[in-house]
N, C-alpha and C positions, 0 to 999 in steps of 0.2 A: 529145920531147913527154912531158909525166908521165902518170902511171898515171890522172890524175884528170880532165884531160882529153878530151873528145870524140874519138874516131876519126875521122880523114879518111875523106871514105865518097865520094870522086870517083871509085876505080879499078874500072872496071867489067872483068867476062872475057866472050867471045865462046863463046856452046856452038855443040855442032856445027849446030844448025838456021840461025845469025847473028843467032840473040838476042841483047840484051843484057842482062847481072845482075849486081850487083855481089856479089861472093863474100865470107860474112862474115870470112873471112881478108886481104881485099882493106883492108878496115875499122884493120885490126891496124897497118898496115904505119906506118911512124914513131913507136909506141907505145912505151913505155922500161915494161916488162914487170918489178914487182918477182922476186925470184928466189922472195921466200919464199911469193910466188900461186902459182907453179910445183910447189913442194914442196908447201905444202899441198894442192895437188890432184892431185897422183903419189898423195899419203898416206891418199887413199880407197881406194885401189886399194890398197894393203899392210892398210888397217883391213877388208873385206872377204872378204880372201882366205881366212882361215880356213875361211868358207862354203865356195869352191870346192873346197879344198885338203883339210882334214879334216874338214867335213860333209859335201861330194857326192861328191868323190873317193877321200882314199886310207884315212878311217879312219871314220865311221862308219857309213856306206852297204856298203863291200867290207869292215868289219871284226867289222860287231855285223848290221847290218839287213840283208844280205843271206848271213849264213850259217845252221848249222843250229840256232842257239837261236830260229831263230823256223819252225822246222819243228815238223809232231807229234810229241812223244815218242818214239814206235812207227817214224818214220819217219829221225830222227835216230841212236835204237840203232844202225841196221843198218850204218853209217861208211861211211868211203871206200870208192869201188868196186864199192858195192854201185847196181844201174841204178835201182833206188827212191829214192835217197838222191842221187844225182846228177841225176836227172830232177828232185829238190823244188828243189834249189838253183836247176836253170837255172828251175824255175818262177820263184821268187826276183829272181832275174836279169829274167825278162822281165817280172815285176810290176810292176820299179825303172822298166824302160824304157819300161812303157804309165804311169808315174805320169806320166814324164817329158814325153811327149807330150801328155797334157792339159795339163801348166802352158804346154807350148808350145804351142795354141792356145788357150789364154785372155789366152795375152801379144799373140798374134797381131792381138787382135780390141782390145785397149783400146790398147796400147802408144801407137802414128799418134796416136790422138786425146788422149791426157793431152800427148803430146809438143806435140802443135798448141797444148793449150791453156797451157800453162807459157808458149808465145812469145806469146801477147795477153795474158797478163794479169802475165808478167814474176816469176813465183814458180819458177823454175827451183831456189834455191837452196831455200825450202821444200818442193816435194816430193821432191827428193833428201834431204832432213832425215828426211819422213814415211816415207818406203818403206823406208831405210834403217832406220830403228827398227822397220818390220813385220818387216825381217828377223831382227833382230836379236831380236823376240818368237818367232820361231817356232824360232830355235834354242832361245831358254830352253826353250821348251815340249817339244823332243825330252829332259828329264828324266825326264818323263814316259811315256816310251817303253818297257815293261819288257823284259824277257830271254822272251816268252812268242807264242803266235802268232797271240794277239789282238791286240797291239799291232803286230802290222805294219803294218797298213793304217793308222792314225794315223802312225806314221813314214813313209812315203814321204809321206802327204798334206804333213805339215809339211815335206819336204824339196823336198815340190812346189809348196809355197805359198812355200817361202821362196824359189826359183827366178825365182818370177813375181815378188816384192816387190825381187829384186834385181835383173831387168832393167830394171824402168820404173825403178827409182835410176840405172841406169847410162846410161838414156835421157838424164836429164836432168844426169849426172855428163860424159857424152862430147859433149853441146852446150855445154858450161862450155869447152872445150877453144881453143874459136875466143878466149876471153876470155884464155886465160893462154898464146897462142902466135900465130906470126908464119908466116907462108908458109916463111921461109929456116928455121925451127925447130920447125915444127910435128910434123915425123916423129922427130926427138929428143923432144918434149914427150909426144908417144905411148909412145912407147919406153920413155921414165924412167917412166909411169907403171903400164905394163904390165911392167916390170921390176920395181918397188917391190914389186908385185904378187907375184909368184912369190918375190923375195925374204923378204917377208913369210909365205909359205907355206912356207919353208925353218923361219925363227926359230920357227914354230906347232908344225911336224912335230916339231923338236927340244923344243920345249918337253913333246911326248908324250910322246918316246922317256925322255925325264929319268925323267917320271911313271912309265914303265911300268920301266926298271929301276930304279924304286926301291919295286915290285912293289905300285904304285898308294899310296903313303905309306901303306901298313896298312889301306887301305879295303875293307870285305868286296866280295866280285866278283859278288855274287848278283843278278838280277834286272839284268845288264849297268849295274851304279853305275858304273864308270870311264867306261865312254864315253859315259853320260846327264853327268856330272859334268864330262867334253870338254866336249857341246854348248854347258854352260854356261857355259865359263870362254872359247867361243869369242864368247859374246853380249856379255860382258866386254868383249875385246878389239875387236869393233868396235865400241862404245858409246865407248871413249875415245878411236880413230885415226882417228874420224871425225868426232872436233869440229875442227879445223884447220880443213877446208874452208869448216866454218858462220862460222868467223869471221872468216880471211882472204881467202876471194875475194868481192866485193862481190858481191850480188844484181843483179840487171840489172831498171831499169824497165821496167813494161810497156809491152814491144814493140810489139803491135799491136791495140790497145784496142779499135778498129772492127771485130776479127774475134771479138768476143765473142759466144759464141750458146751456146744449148744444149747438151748432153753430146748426147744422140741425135742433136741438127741438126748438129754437130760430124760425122758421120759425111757429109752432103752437101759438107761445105765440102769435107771429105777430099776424097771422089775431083774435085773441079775442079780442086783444087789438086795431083793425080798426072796431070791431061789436060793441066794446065799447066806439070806437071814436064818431062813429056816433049815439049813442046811448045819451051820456053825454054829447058830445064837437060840435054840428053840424055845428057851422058855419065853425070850423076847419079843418072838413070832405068836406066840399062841394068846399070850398078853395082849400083844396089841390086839388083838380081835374079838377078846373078849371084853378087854375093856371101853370098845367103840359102841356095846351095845347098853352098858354101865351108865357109863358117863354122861349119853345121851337123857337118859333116865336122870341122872342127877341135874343136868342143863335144864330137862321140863320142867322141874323144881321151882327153880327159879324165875323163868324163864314166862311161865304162866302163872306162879303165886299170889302175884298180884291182881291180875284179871281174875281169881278162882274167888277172891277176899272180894274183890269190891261187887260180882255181878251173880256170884253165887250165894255168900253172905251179909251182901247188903253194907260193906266198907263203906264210912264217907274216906273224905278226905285226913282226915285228922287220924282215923281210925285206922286205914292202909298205913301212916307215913309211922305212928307207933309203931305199928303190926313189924314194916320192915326195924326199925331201930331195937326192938327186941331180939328179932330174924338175927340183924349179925350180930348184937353182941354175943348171941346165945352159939352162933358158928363160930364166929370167931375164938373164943374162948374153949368150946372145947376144939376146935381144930388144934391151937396151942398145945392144948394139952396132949391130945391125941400124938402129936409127935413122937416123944417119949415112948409113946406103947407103942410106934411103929417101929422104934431103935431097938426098944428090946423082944416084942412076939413077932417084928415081922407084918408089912406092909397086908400081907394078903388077908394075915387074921382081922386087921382093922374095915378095911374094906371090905369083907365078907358080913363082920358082925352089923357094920352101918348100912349096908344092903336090906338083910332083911327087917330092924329097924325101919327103915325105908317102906319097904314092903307094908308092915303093920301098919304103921301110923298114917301112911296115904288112904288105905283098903279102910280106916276106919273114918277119915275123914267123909270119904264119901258117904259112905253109911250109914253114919249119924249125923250127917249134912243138916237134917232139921232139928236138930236138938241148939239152933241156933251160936252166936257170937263162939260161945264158949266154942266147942267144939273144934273152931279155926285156931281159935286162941291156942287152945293145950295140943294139937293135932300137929297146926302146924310149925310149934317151936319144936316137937318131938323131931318132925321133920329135917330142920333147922341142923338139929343137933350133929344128925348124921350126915347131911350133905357136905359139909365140909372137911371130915376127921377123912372121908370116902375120895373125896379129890386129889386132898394132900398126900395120902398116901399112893395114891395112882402113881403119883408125878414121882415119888420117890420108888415106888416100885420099878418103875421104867429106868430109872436114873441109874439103880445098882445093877442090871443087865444089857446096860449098854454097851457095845464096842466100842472103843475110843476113838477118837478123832470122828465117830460118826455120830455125833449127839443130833446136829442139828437134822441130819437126815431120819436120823428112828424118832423126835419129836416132830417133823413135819411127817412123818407116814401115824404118829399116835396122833396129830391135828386131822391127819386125813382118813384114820380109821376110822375116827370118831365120827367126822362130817360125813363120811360115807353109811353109817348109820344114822346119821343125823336128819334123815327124813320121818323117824320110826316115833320119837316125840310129837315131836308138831304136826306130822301127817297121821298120827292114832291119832290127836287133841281133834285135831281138824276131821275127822273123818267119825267119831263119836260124837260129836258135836254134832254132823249134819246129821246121822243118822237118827239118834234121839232128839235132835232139836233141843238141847239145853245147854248151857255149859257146864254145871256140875260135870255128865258124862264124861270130860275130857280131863277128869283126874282117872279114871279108871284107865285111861291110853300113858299116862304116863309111870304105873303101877305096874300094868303090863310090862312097859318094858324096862323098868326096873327089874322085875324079878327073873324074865329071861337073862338078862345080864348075871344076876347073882347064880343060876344055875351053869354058864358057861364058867363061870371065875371058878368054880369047884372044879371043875376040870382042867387046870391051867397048873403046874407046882410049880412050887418059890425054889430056885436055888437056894442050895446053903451058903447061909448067913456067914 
């Protein structure tokens, strides 16, 4: 059948209550799938990364905004070592991690309902257009950001607004998914795209490391220019690897036109439509809540990596910007591969197995914290390995128990289960932090809730495959 075409929409699945619904993947099946729909929509995931990669993670947050040029003067003098100078940084540190958690409950609270409303009224691929360019404004805007300690609190804001502008994109980027894949290939189409992803954060990193030994091409370093000049050239870059998508995957008509209502009254339909979740669709219902506690686990990952490298293990600069360039190739590559083993054993056993992975290789980072370099070095590419085979397959776990026509809705309620746990990362980081007064502590908060997560997913079953 061509791409242009109608979907056979006959195959219904059986959830565990003996409803029945037909799954928008069920829809796919005889679809002749162009390759290059595929690729352009891997290639949001490579045109965003930067964001993750060298905005949140490994180079402007753990490289400019979370060290001492944005402490006081008087408090910076006193250097390494010194308990005043170390105590401002993890203040720093837990700043990042309370911004962090406000974006994740204001994602919490809209994500469900934009996502509901993209399936009635069928603009899935406009506002993935619209958010994607909020984000892409709020990195310009970290230019503006100086080397001073007034300017902190506008820097995490905008790293926190750009947060929330890149989930509800991703809400309606990861419902696009059922459009350009098949049940037999849906955990490789995940894969590839969450692969592209980290591989595009390899090409960004280097693209730094160029800049930086070539000692910023003669641009003064005052008032932190090189890395406001980063944000820039990162807003660049998703502005151009983000058009693909807009042009080659079709927009999908509006799906369910009779569920048009209000933005507030959108908030009643919500919850009928989660009493009907778990009514009709239950393996879908029990996923998403477990996976909100998961994922979070996997975001502090990332999320704080780079702070754990530069202010636990003594990172310079050169040393972080490697550290991450190994990070994705090492994810990216087995995420690719991971696909594969999600197509044939099934989404849950991947994600289970990179879980407790997870588990280990954190619990031992901390632990032999002073066994120096090394320790980060092999700990956290272990780390690495599994966070993203864990992701991928989340995305395609959800995707095979969807109901149809309600992608965008069950991806902005798995955007909003997640944010709705998404205080349990940054608020352990943060609250370990204060308690012990170091940051090391604040890998033990995100271990925790990794492994909470992997003991709820045992209790969640995979429909048959």
């Amino acid at each position: 059948m061509r791409d242009d075409q109608p979907a056979p929409r006959s195959v219904p699945v059986t959830a565990n209550t003996g409803a029945v619904a037909a799954v928008g993947l069920d829809l796919q099946e005889g679809r002749e799938i162009p390759r290059s729909q595929v690729f352009a929509w891997a290639l949001w995931d490579w045109a965003t990364q930067p964001f993750n990669t060298v905005i949140l993670t490994f180079i402007f947050t753990a490289l400019y905004l979370t060290t001492d040029v944005f402490l006081p003067p008087e408090v910076a003098a006193l250097g390494e070592g010194d308990p005043v100078y170390e105590a401002g940084l993890a203040d720093l540190a837990s700043g990042f991690g309370w911004a962090s958690f406000a974006a994740g409950l204001l994602i919490a609270i809209v994500a469900p309902v934009l996502g509901q409303r993209s399936d009635a009224t069928g603009h899935r691929k406009r506002w993935l257009a619209v958010n994607t360019a909020l984000v892409v404004v709020c990195m310009a805007l970290l230019f503006f950001v100086e080397a001073e300690p007034a300017f902190f609190l506008l820097g995490v804001s905008l790293v926190a607004l750009g947060s929330v502008f890149n989930e509800i994109a991703g809400v309606n980027y990861n419902a696009m998914l059922v459009q350009v894949s098949t049940r037999s290939t849906v955990g490789r189409v995940s894969g590839l795209g969450w692969g592209f992803g980290y591989l595009g954060g390899i090409v960004a990193l280097v693209l730094v490391v160029i800049a930086y030994s070539f000692d910023w091409f003669g641009l003064p370093q005052d008032d932190g220019l090189p890395f406001r000049l980063v944000a820039v050239g990162c807003a660049l870059w998703t502005t151009l690897f983000a058009l693909p998508i807009l042009f080659k995957v079709p927009e999908l008509p509006a799906g369910r036109p009779e569920r048009r209502v209000g933005f507030f009254a959108s908030y009643g339909l919500l919850l009928r439509d989660v009493v009907a979740l778990y009514r009709d669709s239950r393996p879908t219902f029990w996923f998403l809540l477990a996976s909100a506690v998961f994922r979070d686990g996997l975001a502090g990952v990332f999320a704080f990596g780079a702070v754990i490298a530069n202010q636990v293990f003594g990172f310079g600069f050169l040393e972080v910007v490697a550290f991450g360039i190994a990070a994705n190739l090492v994810a990216g590559v087995s995420t690719i591969v991971s696909g594969r083993f999600d197509d044939r054993f099934g989404a849950r056993a991947v994600i289970l197995t990179a879980l407790a992975g997870l588990v280990v290789a954190g619990t031992a980072v901390f632990l032999l914290r002073d066994g120096g370099d090394i320790v980060f070095w092999v700990g956290g590419l272990i780390l690495c390995l599994f966070v993203g085979p864990a992701q991928a397959a989340s995305r395609s776990f959800l995707a095979r128990v969807t109901p149809a026509g309600r992608e965008g809705e069950i991806f902005g309620l798995y955007a909003t289960t997640g944010r709705a746990a998404s205080f349990l990362s940054p608020g352990l980081w943060a609250l370990f932090i204060g308690i012990f007064g170091a940051t090391a502590f604040g890998i033990l908060g995100i271990v925790l809730v990794t492994l909470v997560g992997f003991v709820l997913l045992l209790l969640v079953k995979e429909p048959a495959r």
